[in-house]
C-alpha positions as CSV (number, residue, x, y, z in Angstrom):
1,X,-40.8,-124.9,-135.9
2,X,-42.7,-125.0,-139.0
3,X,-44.9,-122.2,-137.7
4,X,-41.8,-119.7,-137.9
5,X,-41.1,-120.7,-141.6
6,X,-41.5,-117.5,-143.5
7,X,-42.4,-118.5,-147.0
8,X,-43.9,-117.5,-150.3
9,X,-44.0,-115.0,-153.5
10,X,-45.8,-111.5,-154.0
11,X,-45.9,-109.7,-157.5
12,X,-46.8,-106.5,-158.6
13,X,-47.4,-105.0,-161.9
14,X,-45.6,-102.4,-163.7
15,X,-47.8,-100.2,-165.8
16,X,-45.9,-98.9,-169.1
17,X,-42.4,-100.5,-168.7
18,X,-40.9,-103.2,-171.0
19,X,-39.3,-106.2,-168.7
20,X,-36.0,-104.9,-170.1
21,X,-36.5,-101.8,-168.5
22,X,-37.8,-102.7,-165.3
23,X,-34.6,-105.2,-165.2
24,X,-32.0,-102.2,-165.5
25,X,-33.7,-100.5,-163.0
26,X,-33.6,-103.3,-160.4
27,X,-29.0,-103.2,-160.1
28,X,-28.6,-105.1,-156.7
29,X,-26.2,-102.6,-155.3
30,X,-28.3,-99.5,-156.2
31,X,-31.9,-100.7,-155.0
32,X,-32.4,-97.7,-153.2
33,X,-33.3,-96.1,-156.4
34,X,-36.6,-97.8,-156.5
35,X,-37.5,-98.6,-153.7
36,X,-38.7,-95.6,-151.3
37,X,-38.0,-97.7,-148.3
38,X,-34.3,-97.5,-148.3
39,X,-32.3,-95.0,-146.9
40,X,-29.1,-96.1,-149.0
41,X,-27.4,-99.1,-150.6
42,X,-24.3,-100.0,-150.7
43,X,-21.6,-102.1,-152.0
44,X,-19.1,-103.5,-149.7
45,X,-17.5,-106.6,-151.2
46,X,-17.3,-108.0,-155.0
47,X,-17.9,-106.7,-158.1
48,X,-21.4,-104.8,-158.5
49,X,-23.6,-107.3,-160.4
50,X,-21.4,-110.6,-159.9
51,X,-22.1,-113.4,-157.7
52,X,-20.5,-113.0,-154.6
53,X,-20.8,-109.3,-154.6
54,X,-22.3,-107.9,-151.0
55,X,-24.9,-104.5,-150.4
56,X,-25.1,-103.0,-147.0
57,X,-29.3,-101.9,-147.0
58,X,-30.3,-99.5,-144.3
59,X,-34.2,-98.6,-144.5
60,X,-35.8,-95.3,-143.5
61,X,-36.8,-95.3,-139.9
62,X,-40.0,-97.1,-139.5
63,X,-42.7,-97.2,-136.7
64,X,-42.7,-101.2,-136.2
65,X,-40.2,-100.9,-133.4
66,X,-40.8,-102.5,-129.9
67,X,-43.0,-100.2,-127.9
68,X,-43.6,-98.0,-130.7
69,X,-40.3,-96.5,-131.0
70,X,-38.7,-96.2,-134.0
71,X,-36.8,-98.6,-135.9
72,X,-34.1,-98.6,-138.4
73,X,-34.2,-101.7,-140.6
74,X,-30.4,-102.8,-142.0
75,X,-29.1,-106.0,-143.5
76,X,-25.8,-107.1,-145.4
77,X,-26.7,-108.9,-148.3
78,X,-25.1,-111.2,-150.8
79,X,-26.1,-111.8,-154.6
80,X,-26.0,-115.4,-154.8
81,X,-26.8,-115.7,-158.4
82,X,-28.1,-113.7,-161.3
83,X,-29.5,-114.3,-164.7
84,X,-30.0,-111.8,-167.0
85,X,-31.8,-113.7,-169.7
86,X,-34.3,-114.9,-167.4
87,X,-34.4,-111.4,-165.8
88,X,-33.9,-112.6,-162.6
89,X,-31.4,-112.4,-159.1
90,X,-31.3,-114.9,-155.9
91,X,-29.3,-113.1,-152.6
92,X,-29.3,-114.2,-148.8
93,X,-28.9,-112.0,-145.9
94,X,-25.8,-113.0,-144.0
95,X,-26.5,-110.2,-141.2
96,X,-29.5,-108.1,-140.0
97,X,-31.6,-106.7,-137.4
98,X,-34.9,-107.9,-139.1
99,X,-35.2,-111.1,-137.0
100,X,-35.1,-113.5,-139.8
101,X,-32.5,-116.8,-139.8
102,X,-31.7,-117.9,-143.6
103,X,-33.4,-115.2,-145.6
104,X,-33.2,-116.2,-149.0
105,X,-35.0,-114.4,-152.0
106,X,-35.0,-114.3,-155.5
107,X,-36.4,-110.8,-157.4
108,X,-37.8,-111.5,-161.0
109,X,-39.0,-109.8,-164.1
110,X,-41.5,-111.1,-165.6
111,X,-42.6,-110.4,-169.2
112,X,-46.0,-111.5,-170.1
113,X,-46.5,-110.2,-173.5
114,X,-48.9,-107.7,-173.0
115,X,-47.7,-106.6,-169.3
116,X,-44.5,-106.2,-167.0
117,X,-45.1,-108.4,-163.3
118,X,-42.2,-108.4,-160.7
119,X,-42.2,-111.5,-158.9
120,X,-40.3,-111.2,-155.3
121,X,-40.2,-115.2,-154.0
122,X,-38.7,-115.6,-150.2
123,X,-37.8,-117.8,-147.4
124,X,-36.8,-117.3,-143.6
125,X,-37.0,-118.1,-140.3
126,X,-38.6,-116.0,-138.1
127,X,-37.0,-114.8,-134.5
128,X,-40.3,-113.5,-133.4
129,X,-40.4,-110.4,-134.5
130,X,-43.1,-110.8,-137.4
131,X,-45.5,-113.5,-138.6
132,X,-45.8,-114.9,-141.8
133,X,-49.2,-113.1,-142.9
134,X,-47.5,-109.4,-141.9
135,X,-44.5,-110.6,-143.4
136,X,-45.8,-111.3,-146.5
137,X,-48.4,-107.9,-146.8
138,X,-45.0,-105.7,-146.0
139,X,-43.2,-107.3,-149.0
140,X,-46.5,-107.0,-151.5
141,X,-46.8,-103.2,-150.2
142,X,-42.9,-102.6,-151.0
143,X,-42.8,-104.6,-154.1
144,X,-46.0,-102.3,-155.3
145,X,-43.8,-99.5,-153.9
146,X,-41.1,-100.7,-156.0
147,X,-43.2,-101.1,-159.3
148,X,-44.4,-97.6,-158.6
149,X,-41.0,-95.8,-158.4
150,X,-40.5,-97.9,-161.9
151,X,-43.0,-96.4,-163.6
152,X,-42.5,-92.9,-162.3
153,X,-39.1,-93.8,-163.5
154,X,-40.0,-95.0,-167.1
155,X,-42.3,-92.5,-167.8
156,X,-39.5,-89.6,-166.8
157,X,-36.8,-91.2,-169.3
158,X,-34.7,-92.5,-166.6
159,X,-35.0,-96.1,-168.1
């Protein structure tokens, strides 16, 4: 139904990083780096960084289980396509317990002179489990968490 279709982009800005170095720091099998959110990241098929190549995600344990218990968010994804000149990645979830059908995304760096803006742009299916107004504010809030762990990053050397 149309009213399950799980659509749209978030951004965040990233204070006092060039879009080259923002775009290192976003390697598809090694997320986890910048994103507090995940527990680990791991390759499991492919060659890091080529199409075709496949991350096992597990997320820290979160309070958004049913009845309040806790949940522990994991997906297999697939990088689909990437583009390094336009700074930019598409993957699909092939399996998950997030209670999405056909999760595609594609994560982008955007450099706008002056500033850095990541640009996360996503569709899905929902199973019920979330709407598309909560879906949405969790990816702004871990996008910004991921812009965050960026700039702590830059501005310690790491990038």
């Amino acid at each position: 139904m149309a009213e399950d279709l799980l659509e749209g982009t978030v951004h965040a800005e990233v204070a006092g990083a060039t879009a080259d170095q923002v775009w290192r720091l976003l390697d598809f099998c090694n997320i986890q780096r910048v994103m507090a959110t995940m527990e680990s990241c791991t390759r499991v098929e492919g060659i890091d960084g080529e199409p075709g190549c496949k991350r096992y995600c597990v997320g820290k344990p979160t309070a958004f289980g049913y009845g309040g218990e806790a949940f522990v968010p994991w997906a297999y994804e697939r990088l689909l396509a990437i583009d390094p000149a336009e700074r930019s990645y598409w993957y699909k979830v092939t399996d998950s317990n997030l209670g999405l059908r056909g999760y595609t995304a594609e994560m982008k760096v955007i450099d706008d002179g002056s500033r850095c803006t990541l640009e996360w742009s996503f569709t899905a299916e929902s199973l019920g489990m979330t709407t598309r107004d909560t879906f949405v504010q969790n990816l702004r809030e871990t996008l910004r968490g991921i812009a965050q762990c960026i700039e702590a990053a830059v501005a310690s050397g790491e990038a």
